[in-house]
Each structure stands twice: as C-alpha cells, then as structure tokens.
Backbone as CSV, one residue per row, in Angstrom:
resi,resn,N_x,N_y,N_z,CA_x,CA_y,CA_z,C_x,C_y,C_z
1,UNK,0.214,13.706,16.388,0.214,14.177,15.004,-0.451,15.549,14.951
2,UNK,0.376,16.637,14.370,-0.316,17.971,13.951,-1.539,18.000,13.126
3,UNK,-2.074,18.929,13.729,-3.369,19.414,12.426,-3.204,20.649,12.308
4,UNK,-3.292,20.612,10.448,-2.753,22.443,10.298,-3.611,22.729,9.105
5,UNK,-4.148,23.692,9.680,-5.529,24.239,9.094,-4.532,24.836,7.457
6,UNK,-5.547,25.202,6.607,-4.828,25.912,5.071,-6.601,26.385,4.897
7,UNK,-6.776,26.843,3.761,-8.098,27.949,3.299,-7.974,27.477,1.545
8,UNK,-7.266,27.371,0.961,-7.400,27.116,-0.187,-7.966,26.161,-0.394
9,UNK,-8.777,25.462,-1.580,-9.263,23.855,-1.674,-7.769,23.479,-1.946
10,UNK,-7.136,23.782,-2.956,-6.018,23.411,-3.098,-4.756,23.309,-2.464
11,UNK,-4.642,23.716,-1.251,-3.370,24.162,-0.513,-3.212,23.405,0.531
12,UNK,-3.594,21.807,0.838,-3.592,20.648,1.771,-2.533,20.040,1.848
13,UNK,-0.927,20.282,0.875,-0.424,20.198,1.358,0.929,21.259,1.982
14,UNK,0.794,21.323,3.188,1.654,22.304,4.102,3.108,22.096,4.720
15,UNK,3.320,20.613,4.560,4.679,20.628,4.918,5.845,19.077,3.874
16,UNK,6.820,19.664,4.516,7.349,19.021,2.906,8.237,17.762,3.467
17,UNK,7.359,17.537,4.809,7.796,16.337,5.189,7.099,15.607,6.412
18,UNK,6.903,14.776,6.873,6.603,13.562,8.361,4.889,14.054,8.018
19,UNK,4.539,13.134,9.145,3.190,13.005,8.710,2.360,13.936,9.484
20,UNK,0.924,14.087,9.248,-0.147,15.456,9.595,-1.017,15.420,9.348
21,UNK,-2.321,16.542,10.046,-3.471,16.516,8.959,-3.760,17.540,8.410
22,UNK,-4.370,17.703,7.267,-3.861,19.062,6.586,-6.113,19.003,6.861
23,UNK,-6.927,20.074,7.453,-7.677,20.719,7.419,-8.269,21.715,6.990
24,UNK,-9.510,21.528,6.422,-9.958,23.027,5.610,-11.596,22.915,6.251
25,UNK,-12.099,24.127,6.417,-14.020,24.394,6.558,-13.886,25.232,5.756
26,UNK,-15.111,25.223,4.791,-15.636,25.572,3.717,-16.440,24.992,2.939
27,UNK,-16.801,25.509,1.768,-17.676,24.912,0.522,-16.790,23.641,0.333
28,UNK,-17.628,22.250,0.521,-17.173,21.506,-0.019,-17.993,20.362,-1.518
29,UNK,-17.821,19.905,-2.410,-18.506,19.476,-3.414,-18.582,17.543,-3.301
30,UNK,-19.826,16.955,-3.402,-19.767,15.837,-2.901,-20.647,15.892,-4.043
31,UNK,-21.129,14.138,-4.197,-21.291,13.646,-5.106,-23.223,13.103,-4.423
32,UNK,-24.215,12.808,-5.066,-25.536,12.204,-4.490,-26.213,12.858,-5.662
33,UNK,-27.066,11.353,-5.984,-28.477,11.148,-6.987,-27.572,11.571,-7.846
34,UNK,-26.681,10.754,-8.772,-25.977,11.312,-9.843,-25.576,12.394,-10.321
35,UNK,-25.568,13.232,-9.045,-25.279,14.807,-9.487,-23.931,15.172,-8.336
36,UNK,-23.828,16.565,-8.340,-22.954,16.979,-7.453,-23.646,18.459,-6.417
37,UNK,-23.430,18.132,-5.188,-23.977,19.003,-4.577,-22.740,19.765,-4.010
38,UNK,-23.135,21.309,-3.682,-22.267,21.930,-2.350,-22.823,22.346,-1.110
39,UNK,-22.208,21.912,-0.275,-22.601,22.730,1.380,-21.325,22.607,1.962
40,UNK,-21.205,23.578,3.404,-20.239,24.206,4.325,-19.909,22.781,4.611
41,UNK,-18.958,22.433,4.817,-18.400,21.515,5.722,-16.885,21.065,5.796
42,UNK,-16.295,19.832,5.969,-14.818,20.218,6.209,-14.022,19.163,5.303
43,UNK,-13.251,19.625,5.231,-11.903,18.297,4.229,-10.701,18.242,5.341
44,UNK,-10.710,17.128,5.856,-9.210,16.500,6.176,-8.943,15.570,5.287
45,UNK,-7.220,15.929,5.486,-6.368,15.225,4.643,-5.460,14.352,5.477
46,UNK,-5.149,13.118,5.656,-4.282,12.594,5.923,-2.902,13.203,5.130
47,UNK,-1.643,13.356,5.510,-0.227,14.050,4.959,0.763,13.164,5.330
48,UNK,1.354,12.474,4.271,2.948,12.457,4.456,4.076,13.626,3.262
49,UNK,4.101,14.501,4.710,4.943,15.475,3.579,3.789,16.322,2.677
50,UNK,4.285,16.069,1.224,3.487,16.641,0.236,2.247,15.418,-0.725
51,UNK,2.482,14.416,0.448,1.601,13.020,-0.503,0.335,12.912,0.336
52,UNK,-0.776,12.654,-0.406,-1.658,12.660,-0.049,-2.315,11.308,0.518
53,UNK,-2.429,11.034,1.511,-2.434,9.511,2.148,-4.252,9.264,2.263
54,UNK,-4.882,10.031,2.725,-6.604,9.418,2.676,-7.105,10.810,3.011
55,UNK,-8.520,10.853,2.797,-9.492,11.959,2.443,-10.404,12.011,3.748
56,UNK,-10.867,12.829,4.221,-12.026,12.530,5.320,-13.249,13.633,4.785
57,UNK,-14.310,13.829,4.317,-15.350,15.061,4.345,-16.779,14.888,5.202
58,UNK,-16.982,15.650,5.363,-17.800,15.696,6.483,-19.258,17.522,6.549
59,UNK,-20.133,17.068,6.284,-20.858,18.582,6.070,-20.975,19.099,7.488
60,UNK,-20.126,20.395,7.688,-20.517,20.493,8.799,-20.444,22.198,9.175
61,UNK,-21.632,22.898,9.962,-21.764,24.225,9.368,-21.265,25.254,10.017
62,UNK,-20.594,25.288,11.293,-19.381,25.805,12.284,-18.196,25.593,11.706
63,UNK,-17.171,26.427,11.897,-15.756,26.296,12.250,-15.527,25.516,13.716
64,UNK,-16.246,26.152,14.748,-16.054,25.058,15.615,-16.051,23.582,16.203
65,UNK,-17.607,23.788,15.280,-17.720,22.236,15.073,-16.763,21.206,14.420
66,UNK,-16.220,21.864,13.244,-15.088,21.803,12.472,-13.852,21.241,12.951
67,UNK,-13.527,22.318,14.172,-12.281,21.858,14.900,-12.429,20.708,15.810
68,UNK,-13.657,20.475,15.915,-13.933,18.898,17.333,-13.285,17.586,16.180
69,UNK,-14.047,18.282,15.083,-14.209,16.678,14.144,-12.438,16.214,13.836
70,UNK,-12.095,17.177,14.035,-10.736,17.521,13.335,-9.768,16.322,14.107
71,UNK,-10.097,17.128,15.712,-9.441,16.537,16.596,-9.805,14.863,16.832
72,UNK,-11.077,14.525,16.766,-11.777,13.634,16.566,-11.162,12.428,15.434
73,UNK,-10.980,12.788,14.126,-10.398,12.134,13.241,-9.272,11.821,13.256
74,UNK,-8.677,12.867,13.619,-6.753,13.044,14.498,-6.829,11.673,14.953
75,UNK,-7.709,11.439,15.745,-7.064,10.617,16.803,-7.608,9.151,16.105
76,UNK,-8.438,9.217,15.462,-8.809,7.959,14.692,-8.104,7.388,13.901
77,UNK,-7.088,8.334,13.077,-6.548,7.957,11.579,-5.323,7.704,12.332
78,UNK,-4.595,8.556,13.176,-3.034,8.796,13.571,-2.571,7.156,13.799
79,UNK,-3.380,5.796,14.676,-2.284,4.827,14.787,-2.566,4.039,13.209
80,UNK,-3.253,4.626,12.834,-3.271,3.962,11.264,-2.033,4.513,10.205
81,UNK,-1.759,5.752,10.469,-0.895,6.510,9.522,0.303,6.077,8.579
82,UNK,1.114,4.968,9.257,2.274,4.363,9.098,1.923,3.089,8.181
83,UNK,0.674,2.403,8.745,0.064,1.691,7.527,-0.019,2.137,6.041
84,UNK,-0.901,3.658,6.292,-1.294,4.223,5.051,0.228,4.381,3.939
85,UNK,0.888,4.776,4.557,2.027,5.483,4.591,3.267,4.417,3.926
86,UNK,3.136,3.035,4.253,3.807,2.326,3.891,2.880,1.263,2.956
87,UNK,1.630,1.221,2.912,1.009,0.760,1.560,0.794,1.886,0.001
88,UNK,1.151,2.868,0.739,0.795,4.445,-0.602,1.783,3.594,-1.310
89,UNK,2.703,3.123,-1.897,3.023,2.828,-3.174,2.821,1.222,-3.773
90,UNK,1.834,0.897,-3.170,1.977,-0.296,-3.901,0.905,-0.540,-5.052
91,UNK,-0.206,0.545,-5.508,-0.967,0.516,-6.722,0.262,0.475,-8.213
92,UNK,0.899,1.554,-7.381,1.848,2.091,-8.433,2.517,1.085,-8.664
93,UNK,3.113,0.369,-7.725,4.051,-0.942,-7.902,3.212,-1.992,-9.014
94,UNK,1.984,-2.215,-8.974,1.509,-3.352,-9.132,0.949,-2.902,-10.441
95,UNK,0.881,-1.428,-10.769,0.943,-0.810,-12.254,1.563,-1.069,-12.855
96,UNK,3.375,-1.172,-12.430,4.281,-1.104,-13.472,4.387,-2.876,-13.382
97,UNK,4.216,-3.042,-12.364,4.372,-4.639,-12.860,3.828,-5.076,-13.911
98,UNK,2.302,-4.597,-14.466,1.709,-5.181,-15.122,1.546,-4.596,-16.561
99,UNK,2.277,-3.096,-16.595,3.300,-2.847,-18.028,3.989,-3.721,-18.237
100,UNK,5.148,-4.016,-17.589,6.030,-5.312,-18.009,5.599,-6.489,-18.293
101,UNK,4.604,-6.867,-17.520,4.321,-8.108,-18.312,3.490,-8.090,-19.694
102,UNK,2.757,-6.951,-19.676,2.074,-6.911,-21.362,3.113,-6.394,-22.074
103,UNK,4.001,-5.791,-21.563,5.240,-5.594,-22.666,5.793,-6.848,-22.978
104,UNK,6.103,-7.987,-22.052,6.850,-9.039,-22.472,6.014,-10.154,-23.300
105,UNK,4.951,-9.849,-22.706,3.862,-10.909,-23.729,3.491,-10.400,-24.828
106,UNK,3.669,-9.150,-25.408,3.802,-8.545,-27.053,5.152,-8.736,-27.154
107,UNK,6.149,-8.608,-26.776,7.042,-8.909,-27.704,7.543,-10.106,-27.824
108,UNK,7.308,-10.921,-26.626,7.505,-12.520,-27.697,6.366,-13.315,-28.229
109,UNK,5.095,-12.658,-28.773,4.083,-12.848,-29.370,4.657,-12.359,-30.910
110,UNK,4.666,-11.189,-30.904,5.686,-10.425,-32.112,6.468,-10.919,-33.201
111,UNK,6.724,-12.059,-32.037,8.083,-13.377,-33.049,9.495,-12.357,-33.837
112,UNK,9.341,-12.269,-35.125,10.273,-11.649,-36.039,9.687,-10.063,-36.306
113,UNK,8.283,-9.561,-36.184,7.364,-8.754,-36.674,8.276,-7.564,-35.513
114,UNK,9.163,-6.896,-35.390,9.912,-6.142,-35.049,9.123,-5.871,-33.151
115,UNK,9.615,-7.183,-32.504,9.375,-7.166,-31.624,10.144,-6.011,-30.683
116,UNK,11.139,-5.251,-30.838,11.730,-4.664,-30.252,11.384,-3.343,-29.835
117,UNK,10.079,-2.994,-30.959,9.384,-2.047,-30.593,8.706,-2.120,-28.691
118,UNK,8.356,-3.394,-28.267,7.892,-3.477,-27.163,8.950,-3.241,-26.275
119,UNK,10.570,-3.172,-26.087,11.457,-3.200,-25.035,11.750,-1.794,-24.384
120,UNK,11.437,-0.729,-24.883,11.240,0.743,-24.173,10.536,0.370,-23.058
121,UNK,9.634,-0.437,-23.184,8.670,-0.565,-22.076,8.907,-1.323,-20.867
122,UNK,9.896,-2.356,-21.230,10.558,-3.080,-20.219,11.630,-2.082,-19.871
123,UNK,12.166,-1.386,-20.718,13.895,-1.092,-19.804,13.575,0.040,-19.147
124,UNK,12.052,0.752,-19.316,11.425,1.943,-18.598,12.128,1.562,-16.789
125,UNK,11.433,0.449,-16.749,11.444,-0.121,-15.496,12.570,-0.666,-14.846
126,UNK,13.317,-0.745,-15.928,14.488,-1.941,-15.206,16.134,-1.361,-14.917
127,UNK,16.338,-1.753,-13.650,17.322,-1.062,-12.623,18.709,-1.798,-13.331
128,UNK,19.616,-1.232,-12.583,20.515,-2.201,-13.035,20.803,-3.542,-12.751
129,UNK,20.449,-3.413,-11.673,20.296,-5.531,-10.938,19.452,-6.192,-12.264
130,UNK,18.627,-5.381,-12.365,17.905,-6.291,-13.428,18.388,-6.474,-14.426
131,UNK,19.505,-5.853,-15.191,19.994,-6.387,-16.167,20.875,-6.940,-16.245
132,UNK,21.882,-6.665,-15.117,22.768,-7.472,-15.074,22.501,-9.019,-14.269
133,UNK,21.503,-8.818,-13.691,20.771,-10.197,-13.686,20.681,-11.588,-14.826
134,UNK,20.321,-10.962,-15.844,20.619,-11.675,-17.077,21.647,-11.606,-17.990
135,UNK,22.137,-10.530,-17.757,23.681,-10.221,-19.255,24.259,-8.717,-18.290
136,UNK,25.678,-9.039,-18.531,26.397,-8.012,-18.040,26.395,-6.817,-19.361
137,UNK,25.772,-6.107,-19.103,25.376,-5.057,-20.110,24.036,-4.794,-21.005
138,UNK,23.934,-4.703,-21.964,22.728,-4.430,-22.072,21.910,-5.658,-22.854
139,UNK,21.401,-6.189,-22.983,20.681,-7.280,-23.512,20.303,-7.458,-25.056
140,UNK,20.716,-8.399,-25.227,20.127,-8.059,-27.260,19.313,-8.689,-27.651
141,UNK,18.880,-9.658,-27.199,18.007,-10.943,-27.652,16.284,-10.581,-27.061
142,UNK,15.478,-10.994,-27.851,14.067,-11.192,-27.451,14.259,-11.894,-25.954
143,UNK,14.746,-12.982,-25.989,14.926,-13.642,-24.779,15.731,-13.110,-23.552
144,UNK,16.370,-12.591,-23.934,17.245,-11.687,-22.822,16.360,-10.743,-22.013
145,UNK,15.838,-9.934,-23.078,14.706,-8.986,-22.498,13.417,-9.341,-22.128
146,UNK,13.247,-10.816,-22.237,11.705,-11.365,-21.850,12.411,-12.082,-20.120
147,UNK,13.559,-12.155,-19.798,14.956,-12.892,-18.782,14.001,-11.343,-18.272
148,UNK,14.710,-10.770,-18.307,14.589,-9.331,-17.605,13.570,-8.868,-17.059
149,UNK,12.498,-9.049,-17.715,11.149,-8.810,-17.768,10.444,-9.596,-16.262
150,UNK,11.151,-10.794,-16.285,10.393,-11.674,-15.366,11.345,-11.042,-14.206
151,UNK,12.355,-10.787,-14.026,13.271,-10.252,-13.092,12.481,-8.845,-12.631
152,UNK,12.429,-8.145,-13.564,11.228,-6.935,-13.116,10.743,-7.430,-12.207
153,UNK,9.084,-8.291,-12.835,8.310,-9.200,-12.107,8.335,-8.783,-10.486
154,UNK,9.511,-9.878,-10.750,10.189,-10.585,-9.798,10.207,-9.518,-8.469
155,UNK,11.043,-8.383,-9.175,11.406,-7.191,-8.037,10.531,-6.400,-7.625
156,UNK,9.473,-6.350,-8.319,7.903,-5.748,-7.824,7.421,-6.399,-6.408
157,UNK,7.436,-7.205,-7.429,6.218,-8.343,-6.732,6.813,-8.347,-4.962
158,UNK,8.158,-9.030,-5.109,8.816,-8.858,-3.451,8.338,-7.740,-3.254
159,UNK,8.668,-6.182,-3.286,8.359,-5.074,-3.049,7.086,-4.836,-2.078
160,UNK,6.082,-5.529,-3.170,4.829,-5.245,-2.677,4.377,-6.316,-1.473
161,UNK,4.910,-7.603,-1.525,4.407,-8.625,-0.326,5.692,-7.964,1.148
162,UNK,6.490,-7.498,0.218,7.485,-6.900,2.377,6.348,-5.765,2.449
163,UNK,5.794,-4.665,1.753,5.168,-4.090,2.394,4.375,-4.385,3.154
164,UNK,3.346,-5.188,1.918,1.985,-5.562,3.265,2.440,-6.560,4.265
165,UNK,3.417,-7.251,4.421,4.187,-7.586,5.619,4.528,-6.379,6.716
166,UNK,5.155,-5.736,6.393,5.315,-4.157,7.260,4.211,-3.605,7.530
167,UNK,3.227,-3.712,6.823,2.115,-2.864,7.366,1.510,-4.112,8.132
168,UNK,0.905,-5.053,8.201,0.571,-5.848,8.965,0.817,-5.847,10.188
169,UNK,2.828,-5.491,10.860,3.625,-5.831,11.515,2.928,-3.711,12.425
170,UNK,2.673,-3.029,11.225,2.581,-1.317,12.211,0.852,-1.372,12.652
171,UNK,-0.054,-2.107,12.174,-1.489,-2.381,12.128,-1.833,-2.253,13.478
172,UNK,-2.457,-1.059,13.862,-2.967,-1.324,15.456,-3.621,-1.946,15.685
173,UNK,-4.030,-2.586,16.989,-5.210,-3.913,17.267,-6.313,-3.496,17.063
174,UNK,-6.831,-4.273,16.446,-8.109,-4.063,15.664,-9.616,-4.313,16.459
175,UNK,-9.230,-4.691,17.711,-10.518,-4.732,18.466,-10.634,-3.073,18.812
176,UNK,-9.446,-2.434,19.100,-9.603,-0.820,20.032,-9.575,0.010,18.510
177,UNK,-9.052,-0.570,17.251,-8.927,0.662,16.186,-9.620,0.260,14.417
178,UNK,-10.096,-0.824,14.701,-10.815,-1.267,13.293,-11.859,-0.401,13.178
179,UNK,-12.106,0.269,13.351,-13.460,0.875,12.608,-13.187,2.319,12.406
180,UNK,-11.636,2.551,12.994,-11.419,3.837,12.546,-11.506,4.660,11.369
181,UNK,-10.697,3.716,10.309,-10.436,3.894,8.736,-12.407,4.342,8.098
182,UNK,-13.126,3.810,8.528,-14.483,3.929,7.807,-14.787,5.586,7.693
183,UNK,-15.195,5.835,6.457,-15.326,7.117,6.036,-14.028,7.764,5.664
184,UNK,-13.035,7.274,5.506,-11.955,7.721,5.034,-12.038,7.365,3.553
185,UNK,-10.958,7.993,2.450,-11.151,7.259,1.143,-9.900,7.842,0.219
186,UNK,-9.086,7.340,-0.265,-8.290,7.679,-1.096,-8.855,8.536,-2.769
187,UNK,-7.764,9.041,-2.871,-8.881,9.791,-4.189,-7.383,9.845,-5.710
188,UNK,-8.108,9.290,-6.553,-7.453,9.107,-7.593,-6.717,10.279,-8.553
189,UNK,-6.083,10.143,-9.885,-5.547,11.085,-10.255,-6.937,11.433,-11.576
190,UNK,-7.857,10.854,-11.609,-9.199,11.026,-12.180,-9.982,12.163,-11.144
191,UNK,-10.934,13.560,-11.558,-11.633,13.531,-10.583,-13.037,12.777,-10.260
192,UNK,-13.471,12.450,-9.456,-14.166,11.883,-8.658,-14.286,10.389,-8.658
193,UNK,-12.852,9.946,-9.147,-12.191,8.832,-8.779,-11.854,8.235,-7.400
194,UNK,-12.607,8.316,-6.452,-12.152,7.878,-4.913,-12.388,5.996,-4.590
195,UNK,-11.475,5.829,-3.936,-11.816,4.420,-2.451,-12.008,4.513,-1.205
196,UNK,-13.065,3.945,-0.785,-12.895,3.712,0.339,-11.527,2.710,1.085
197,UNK,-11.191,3.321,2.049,-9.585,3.233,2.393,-9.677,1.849,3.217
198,UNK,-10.771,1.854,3.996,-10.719,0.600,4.927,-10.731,-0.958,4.075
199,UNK,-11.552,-1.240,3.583,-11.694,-2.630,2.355,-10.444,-2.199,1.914
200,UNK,-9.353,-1.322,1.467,-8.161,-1.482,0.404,-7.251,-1.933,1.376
201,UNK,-7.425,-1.339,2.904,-6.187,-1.531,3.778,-6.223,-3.542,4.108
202,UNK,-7.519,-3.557,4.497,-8.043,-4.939,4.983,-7.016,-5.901,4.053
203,UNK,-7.614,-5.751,2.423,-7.199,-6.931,1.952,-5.454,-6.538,1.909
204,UNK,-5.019,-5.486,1.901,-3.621,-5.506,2.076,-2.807,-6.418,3.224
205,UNK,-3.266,-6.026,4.158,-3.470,-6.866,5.460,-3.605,-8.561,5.481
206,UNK,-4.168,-8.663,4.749,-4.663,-10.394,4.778,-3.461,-10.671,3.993
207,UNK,-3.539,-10.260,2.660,-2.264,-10.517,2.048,-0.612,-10.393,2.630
208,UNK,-1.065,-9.845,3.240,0.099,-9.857,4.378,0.569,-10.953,5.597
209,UNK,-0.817,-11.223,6.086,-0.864,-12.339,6.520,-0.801,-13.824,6.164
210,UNK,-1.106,-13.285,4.956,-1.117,-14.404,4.179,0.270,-15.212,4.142
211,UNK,1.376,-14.121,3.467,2.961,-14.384,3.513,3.419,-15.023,4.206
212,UNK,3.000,-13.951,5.930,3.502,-14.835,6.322,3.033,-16.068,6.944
213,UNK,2.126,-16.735,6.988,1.082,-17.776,7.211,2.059,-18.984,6.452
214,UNK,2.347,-18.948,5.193,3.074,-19.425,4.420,4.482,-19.883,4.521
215,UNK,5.055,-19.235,5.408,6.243,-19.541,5.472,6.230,-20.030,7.306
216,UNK,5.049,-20.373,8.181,4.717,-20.721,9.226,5.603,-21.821,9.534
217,UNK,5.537,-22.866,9.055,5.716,-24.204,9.012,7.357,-24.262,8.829
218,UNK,8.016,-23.582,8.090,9.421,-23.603,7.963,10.032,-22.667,8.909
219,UNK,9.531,-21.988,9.270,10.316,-20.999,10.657,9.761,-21.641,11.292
220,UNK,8.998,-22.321,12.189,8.792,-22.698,13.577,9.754,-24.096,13.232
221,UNK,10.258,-24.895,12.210,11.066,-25.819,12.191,12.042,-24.862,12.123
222,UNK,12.786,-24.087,11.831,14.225,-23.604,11.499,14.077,-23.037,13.008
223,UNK,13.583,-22.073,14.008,13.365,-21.496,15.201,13.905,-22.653,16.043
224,UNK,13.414,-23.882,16.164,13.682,-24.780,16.931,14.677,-25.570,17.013
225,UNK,15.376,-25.821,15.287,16.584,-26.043,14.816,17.777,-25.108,15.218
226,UNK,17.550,-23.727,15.254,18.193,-22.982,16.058,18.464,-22.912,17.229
227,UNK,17.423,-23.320,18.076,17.634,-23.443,19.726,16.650,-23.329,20.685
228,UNK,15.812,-22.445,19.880,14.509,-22.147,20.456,13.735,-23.391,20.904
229,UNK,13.527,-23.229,22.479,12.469,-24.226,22.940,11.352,-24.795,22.782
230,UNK,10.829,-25.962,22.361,9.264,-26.050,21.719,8.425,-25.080,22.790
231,UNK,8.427,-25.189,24.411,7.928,-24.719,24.861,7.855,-23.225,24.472
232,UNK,8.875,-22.726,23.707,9.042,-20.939,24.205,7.882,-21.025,22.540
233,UNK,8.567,-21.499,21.735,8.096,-21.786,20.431,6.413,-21.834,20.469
234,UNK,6.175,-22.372,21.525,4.756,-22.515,21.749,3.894,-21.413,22.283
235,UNK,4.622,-20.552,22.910,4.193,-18.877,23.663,4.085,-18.205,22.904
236,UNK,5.002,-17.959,22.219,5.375,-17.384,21.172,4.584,-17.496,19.659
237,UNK,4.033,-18.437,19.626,3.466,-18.586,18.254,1.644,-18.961,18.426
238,UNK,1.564,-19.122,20.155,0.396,-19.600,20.084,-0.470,-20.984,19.737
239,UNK,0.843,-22.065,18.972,0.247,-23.141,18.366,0.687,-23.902,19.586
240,UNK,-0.836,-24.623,19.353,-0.592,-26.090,20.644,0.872,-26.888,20.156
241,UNK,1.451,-27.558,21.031,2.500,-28.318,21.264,2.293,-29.498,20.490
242,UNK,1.105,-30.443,20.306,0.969,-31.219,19.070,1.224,-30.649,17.884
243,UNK,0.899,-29.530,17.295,0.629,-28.733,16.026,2.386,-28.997,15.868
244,UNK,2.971,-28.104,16.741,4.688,-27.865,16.653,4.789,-29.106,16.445
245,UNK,4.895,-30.146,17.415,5.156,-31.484,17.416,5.388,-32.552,15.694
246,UNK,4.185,-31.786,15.487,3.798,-32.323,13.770,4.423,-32.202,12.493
247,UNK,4.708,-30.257,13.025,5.908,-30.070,11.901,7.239,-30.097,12.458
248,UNK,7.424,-30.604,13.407,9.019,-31.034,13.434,9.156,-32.206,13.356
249,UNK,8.116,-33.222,13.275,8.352,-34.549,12.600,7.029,-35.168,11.712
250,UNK,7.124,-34.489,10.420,5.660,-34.460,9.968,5.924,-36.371,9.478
C-alpha cells in the first residue's frame, strides 16, 4: 500500500481511487484537560479513493521521524484495510434503517390524522424490489407502505450482516495483527466527533461470527447431506465427531 505525503490539513485525499495512506507533518490540534492543544506532529489517513477509512495522530517533531511512523503504521493498518473498507458503510446502513422504522411507526400510529405525511420518508429509501415486493407500482394504502417499510428493514439489515460476514472472512489472524487497529479512530461528520476504530471493528466481527455460528448446525447437516465426509466435515470445521454425530441425528 502507497503512502503519499499532501501539506494541506485539508488535502488527505489524493487519489480518486484503491486504497493508501494519505500523510501530513505539521501543526496538528488534539484534544486534553477539556481544551484543545497544538504541537508538530503527524496525521495519517487510512484512503479508499476519496473516503476516509481511519485517522492515526501522533506528536512528533521531525519530518523524519515522521516518515518511520508512517512506514510503521503502513504496515500495521494495510492487512486491516479491506476490513475497514468493507465495514465503512454500515453506520450509514443502520441509519437509514432506523429512519424507516420511525417513519413506519408514525405513520401507523397516525391512524386517519394524515398519516401520509410520514411516507417521503419511507420511499426516500425504497428501491424498486421494494415496492414491487408488495404492489406492482406504487403503493396506496397505510399498509402497503408499512409492507414496504419492513421490506426496507429487511434489505438493510441483510446488507449489513453479509458485510460483517465479509469482513470477518478478510480479518487477519489476530494473534500476529490484533493490536494493530489501537490508536487508530474514525472521525465523524461533527468536529471532534471521533471512535476509536478497534472496539467498532471487534464488535463488527463478533457479529459476524455470530451469523455465522447460527447457521452452524444446518450446514454441517446439509455439507454431509451433500457428500461431504463426517471425517472431512470434521477437519474442516474443527468439531469433534460426537458434536457432528449429534446434529446429524439430534
């Protein structure tokens, strides 16, 4: 992964596509004892493209020194990148999900009281699967559009559990790269709105695991129903041969 220096505070992002780290030394402004301080030191940016994936700062009073850390972080953040990269939209996802549902719970709260004022807010969101999901064309009924609403839901929600499935599946091993993410931090469209990136990735991760944890028990029966050997079934998944044994004849 490139690192490409810029001079502006503002000018981190440099290319208008694949991923990078966008670097600056200079005045940087940090936050301590409820105030805000400045000293020399450096901003990396994690980059996909022109999106801003995680923050790194660091006080530090060389340019040279500058360039070690650089390289240093490079190599910390880079097998993480694809994680970052494929969880960056799921706040947003789990935003609009939760417009739609306070849109759908005011307008069939609303009753007769011109509930229709609330459906801008649903059809903001809703693709065409989603409507023709419920009515071939556009929907007229409170109920049609509360049909829809849960179909939204619906299409979020998947959205966001294949990701943290995908990111789970790009997650480097965490004995050689877990402690990389620490001191990294995402930064909001508020200023001095930031996260720390590692706790946001983690529970993404679990939730991920979670999925598929869940659906354990019915693929190692359908795997074996297919053809797959208990033995291979057993390499492969790690579970003792009783465990398998159990759910193929619970």
């Amino acid at each position: 992964m490139d690192i490409v220096e810029f001079h502006a505070p503002g000018d981190y992002a440099q290319r208008e596509a694949g991923l990078y780290l966008s670097a600056r030394h200079g005045r940087i402004t940090y936050s301590e004892g409820g105030g805000t301080c400045q000293a020399t030191g450096t901003t990396m940016w994690l980059m996909d493209g022109t999106t801003r994936l995680a923050r790194y700062e660091l006080i530090v009073a060389s340019r040279v020194d500058a360039g070690e850390h650089w390289e240093k972080q490079r190599d910390r953040i880079a097998p993480w990148a694809k994680v970052l990269r494929t969880l960056r939209p799921i706040p947003s996802l789990r935003h609009r999900a939760q417009d739609v549902v306070r849109a759908q719970d005011l307008m069939v709260s609303a009753g007769p009281l011109w509930p229709e004022d609330h459906i801008p807010a649903i059809a903001g969101h809703a693709t065409e699967e989603d409507l023709h999901a419920v009515k071939s064309g556009v929907p007229e009924t409170v109920g049609e559009w509360a049909a829809v609403a849960q179909h939204i839901v619906t299409r979020l929600t998947r959205d966001i559990t294949d990701r943290q499935r995908i990111a789970l599946t790009l997650a480097p091993p965490l004995a050689t790269h877990g402690n990389a993410l620490h001191g990294w931090e995402t930064v909001g469209a508020v200023a001095g709105d930031t996260t720390p990136v590692a706790p946001t990735v983690a529970a993404e991760l679990l939730a991920g695991w979670a999925a598929f944890d869940q659906q354990r028990d019915t693929l190692v029966r359908w795997a074996v129903d297919a053809g797959v050997a208990k033995t291979r079934a057993h390499a492969l998944t790690r579970l003792s041969r009783s465990t398998i044994d159990r759910l193929l004849h619970p």
